[in-house]
N, C-alpha and C positions, 0 to 999 in steps of 0.2 A: 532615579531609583536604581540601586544596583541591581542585576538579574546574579543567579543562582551561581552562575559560571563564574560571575566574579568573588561572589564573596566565598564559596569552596573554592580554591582551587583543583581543578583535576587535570593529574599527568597521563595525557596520550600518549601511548604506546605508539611510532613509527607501525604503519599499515603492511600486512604482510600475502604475498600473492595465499599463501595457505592458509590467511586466515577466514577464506570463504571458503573453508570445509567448515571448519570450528562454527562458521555462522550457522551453515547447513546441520550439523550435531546440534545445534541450540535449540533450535525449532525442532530435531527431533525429541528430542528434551522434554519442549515444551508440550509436545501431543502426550508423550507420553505421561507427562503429569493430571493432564485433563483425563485418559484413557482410562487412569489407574483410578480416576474417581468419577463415577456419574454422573452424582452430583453436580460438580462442576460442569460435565460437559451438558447436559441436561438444562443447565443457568444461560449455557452458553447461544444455545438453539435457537433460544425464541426471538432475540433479535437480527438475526440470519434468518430466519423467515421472511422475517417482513421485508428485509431489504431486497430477498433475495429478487422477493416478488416484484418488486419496485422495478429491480435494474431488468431484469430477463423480461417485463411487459415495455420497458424502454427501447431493448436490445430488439426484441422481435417487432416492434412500430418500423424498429429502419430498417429491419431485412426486408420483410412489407415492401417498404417505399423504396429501398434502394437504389433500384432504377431512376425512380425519380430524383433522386436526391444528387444522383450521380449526374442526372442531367442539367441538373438546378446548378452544380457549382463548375461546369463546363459548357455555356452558354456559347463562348467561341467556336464550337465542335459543329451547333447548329445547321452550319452551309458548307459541313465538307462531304465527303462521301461517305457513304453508309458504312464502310469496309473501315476506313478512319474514325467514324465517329465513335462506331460500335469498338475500336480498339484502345480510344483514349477514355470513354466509359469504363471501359473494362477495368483498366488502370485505375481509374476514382474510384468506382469499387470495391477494388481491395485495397487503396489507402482509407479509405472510407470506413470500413471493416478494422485494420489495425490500429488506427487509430482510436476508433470504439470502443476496441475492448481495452487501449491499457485504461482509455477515461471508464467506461464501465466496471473496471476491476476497482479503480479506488472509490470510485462512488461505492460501489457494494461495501467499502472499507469502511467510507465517509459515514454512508447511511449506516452500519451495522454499529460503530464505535459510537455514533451520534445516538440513535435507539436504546442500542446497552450499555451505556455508560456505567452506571450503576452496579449494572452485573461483571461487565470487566474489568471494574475499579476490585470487585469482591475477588476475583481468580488474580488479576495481579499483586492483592494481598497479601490473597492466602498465597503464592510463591515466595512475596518477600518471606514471610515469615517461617515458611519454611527452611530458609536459608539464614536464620538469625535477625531478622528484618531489616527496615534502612530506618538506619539514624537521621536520613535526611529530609525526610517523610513532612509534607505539611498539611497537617492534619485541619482540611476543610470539606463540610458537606458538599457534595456532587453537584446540587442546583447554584452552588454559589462558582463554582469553577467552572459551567455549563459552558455560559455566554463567552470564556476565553476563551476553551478549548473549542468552540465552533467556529471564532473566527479563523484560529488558528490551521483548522481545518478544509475551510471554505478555500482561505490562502491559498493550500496547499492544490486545492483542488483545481484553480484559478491557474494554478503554475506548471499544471497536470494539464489542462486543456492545453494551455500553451503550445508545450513538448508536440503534443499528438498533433496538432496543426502542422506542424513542422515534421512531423511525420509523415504525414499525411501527404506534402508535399513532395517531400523525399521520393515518395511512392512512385512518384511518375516519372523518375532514371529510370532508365529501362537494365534489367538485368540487377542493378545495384540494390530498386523497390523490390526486388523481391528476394532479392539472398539474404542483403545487410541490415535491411529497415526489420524484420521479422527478431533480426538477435540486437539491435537500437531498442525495439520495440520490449521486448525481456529485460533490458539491461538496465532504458529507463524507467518502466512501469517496477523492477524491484528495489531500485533507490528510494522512489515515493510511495512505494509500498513500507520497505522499511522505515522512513522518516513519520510513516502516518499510524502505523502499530503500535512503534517506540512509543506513542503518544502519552499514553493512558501512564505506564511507570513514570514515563518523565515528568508529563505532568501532576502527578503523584508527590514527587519533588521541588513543583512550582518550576519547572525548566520553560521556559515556553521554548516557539518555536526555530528561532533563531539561534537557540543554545543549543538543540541535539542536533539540530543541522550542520553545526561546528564539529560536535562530539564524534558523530558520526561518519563526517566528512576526514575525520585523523584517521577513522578505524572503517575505510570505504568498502574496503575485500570483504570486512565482516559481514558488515551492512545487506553487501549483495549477496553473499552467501546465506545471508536470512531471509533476503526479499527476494531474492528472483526464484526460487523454489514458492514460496507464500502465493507471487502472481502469477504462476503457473500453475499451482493447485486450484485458484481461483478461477482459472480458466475451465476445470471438470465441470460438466453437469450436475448441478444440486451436491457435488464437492465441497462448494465454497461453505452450504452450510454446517461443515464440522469442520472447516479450517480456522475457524476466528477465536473459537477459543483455547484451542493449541498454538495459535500463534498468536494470543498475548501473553499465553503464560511464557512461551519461548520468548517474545522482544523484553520479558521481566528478567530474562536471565542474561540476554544479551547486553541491558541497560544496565543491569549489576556489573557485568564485565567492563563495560566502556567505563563507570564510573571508580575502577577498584574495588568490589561490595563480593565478599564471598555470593559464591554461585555453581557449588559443586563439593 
């Protein structure tokens, strides 16, 4: 079966280091569309509740156990001296910690987009139409696209843990784990931030997930100028719950963009 990319064809624009401001104006865009109506933002709440509550009882389990957990994957550390053991813990620790939060920040994504479908399918709507709509629009109920857009997601989520492993590891250069892995840590949690927001518009259009990871991947500056701001908002306390629907109505503006769709 053809996917979407083939049978439109879309011209990618060459990726421009300035086009991660324009990504960053997008998402403010996009709050401010949710700001200017309550309503919307109001739709947007309640599945940010629940996830919020999800990920932060996750989050605070491993602060809890840390210690242990630190110990659990440092078993080698056992029979050295206290002054080393307690200094290569320490080190697990905060890879332990950064890696968390970029997999905690897409879970709250995963979970809140998976919860609100429904309601984020209605606010990336209501921006297409606001902009003249998309003619590319495949006009299917929610429950019937459910099951794609979750595997699609889990994927992503699957490709998210990954990363953070590998972060995680990183973590224990000495010097390197804590200057470079912190902006790795931003750089890759707004890439799969952007690729798991864009979701909802894309797939709106029947893109699955293989196709905006192309789209996006031409237009990367943008991308990160949308996402690394998004998993850095999601990083505030009880933030997260008024970022999701300001940043779906912004990845609807930025999906217009990447696709050619007036958006401004």
């Amino acid at each position: 079966m053809e996917t979407p990319l083939q049978r439109r064809p879309v011209t990618a624009t060459r990726s421009r280091p300035s086009d991660f401001f324009v990504g960053m104006r997008l998402l403010g865009r996009g709050f401010g569309i949710v700001l200017s109506s309550p309503r919307l933002l109001v739709m947007g709440l309640v599945p940010g509740v629940i996830a919020a509550a999800v990920v932060l009882s996750g989050l605070a389990a491993l602060v809890y156990y840390l210690d242990k957990v630190a110990a659990f994957v440092t078993p080698f550390a056992d029979d050295w001296s206290a002054d080393a053991r307690n200094a290569v813990r320490l080190v697990a620790s905060i890879g332990l910690l950064l890696g968390s939060v970029v997999l905690a920040a897409l879970t709250f994504t995963v979970l809140t987009l998976t919860i609100g479908d429904p309601f984020y399918e209605a606010i990336s709507k209501r921006v297409d139409d606001r902009f003249g709509g998309a003619p590319d629009v495949v006009d299917a109920p929610w429950y019937r696209t459910f099951r794609r857009n979750l595997v699609d997601s889990v994927r992503l989520l699957a490709l998210t843990a990954g990363f953070s492993v590998v972060l995680f590891v990183t973590g224990f250069i000495p010097v390197v784990g804590q200057t470079v892995v912190p902006v790795l840590d931003a750089t890759v949690g707004g890439w799969f931030m952007a690729l798991e927001v864009t979701g909802i518009p894309f797939n709106r259009r029947a893109y699955r997930l293989r196709d905006r990871r192309r789209l996006l991947a031409a237009n990367r500056a943008l991308a990160l100028g949308f996402g690394v701001p998004v998993f850095l908002l999601l990083l505030v306390p009880f933030g997260a719950l008024f970022v999701m629907p300001g940043a779906v109505a912004g990845a609807t503006l930025l999906t217009r963009r990447v696709l050619g769709q007036p958006y401004g």
